[in-house]
N, C-alpha and C positions, 0 to 999 in steps of 0.2 A: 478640735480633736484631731484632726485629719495632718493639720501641720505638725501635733504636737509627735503623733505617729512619725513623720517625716526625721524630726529631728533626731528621736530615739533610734531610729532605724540605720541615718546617717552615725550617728553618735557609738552605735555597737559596731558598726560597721570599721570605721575609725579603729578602737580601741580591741575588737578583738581579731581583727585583719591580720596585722601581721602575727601575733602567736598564732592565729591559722596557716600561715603562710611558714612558720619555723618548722609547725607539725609535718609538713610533707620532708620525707628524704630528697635533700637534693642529689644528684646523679652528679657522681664523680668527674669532673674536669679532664681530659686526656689532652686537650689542646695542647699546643707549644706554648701558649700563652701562660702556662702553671709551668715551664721551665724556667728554672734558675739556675744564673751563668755559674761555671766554674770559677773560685776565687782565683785560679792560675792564668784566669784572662778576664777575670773584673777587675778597675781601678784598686791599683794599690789600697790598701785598708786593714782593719783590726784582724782580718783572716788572713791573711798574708803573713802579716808579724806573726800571727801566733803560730802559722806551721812552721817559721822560721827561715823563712826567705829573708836573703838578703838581697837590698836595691841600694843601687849607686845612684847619684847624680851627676849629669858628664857633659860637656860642650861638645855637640857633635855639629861639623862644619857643614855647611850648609841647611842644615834641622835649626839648630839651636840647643837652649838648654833642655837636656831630657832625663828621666827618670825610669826605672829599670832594671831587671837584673843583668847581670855581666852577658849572660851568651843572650839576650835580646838586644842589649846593646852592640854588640858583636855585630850583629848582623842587618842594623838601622843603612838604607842608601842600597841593599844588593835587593833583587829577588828571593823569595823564601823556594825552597831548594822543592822540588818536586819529582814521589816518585813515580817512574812509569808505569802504565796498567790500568784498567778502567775501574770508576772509582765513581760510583752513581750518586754518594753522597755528598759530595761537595756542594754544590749550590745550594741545597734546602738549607743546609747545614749552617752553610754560609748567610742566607737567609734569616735563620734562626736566631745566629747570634749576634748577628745586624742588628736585628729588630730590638733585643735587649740593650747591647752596648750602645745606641743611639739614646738610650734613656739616660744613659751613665756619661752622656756626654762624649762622646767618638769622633775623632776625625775619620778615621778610616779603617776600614777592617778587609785582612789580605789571607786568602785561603786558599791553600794546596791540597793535592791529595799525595799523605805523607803514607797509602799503601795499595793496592788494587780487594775493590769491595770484596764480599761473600756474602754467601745468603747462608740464613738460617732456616729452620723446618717450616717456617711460616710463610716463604717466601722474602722476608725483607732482606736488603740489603745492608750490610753495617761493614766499615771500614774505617781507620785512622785520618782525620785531616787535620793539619797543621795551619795553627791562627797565628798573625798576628796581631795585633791590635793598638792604634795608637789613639787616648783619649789625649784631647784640648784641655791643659789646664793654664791658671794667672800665669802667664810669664813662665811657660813650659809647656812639654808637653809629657804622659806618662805613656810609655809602651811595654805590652806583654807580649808575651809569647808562647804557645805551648799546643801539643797535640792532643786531641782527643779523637774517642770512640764515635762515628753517627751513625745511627740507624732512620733507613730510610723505605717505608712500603711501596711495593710495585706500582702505587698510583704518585709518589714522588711526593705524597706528605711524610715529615719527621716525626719521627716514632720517639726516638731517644736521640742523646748528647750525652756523654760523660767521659770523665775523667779515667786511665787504665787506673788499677790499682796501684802497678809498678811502671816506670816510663821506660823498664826494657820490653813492654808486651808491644810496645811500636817499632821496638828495632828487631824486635823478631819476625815480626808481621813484616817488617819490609824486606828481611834475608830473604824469610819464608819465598816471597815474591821473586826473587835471582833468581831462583834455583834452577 
C-alpha cells in the first residue's frame, strides 16, 4: 500500500508539475540576453534583402574575398573614424554585441563612439556608437557596418541598443557635439 502511495504521488507529481509550473507568471526578462542584434550588423540574410540593401562582393588586398555594402567596404584596412567627447557607452555596448555576433560566427567586432553620451531623466546614459563588424564565412569573409543608439545605466549595465529611425539622427548628434 505504502509503495503503491509512493508511485501515485511520484506519478501526479510528474504529470501535473509542469502545468503547475505554466500557471505561475513568469517575470519579464530585461537582461541583454533577450536583445536582438540589429539586421544592419547581423550576417547578411533575408532581412537585409528585404529592406533592400544592396551588397557587393569585392577582393580586398590583403583581407581577401569580402562581402558588404559599398561604404563598409570602403572603409575595410582604416580605423572606423571616432568622435571626440565622452561617451560612457561604448564598451557595454561593445560588449553586448560581441556577445551576440560571436553566436553568428564573428571574427571581430570594432566600436567607436560615433557622439558624446547624455543622460536622460533616469539617470542613464545613451549615445551613438559606430560598429563594425566582420563575420568568418567558407572562403570569405562578410562585414557590416553601422551606428546605433546605446543606453547605458549608472552602474554600467546595458539598458537598450537600437537602431535611429533615421541615420541623420547621428549626424546631428555629432554637429550637435561641434558646437
Amino acid at each position: 500500500m505504502f509503495l503503491r502511495s509512493v508511485c501515485c504521488a511520484t506519478l501526479i507529481s510528474v504529470l501535473a508539475g509542469p502545468a503547475l509550473a505554466q500557471d505561475a507568471p513568469a517575470a519579464p526578462d530585461t537582461s541583454a540576453a533577450t536583445w536582438q542584434m540589429p539586421w544592419q550588423i547581423a550576417p547578411i540574410g533575408a532581412a537585409s534583402s528585404a529592406a533592400g540593401e544592396q551588397t557587393i562582393l569585392s577582393m580586398v588586398p590583403g583581407t581577401g574575398l569580402v562581402k558588404g555594402t559599398s561604404a563598409a567596404l570602403q572603409t575595410i584596412g582604416q580605423p572606423l573614424p571616432e568622435v571626440p567627447g565622452r561617451n560612457r557607452t561604448v564598451d557595454t555596448c561593445r560588449a553586448t554585441v560581441m556577445s551576440e555576433a560571436t553566436k553568428a560566427g564573428m571574427k571581430q567586432v570594432e566600436a567607436v563612439s560615433a557622439g558624446s553620451d547624455r543622460t536622460d531623466k533616469k539617470g542613464d546614459y545613451f549615445a551613438p556608437v559606430l560598429f563594425r563588424i566582420t563575420y568568418d564565412r567558407p572562403m570569405m569573409y562578410e562585414v557590416r557596418q553601422a551606428a546605433m543608439i546605446c543606453v547605458v545605466n549608472r552602474k554600467g549595465a546595458i539598458v537598450d541598443a537600437y537602431m535611429p529611425a533615421d541615420e541623420s539622427v547621428i549626424t546631428e548628434w555629432t554637429a550637435l557635439g561641434h558646437r
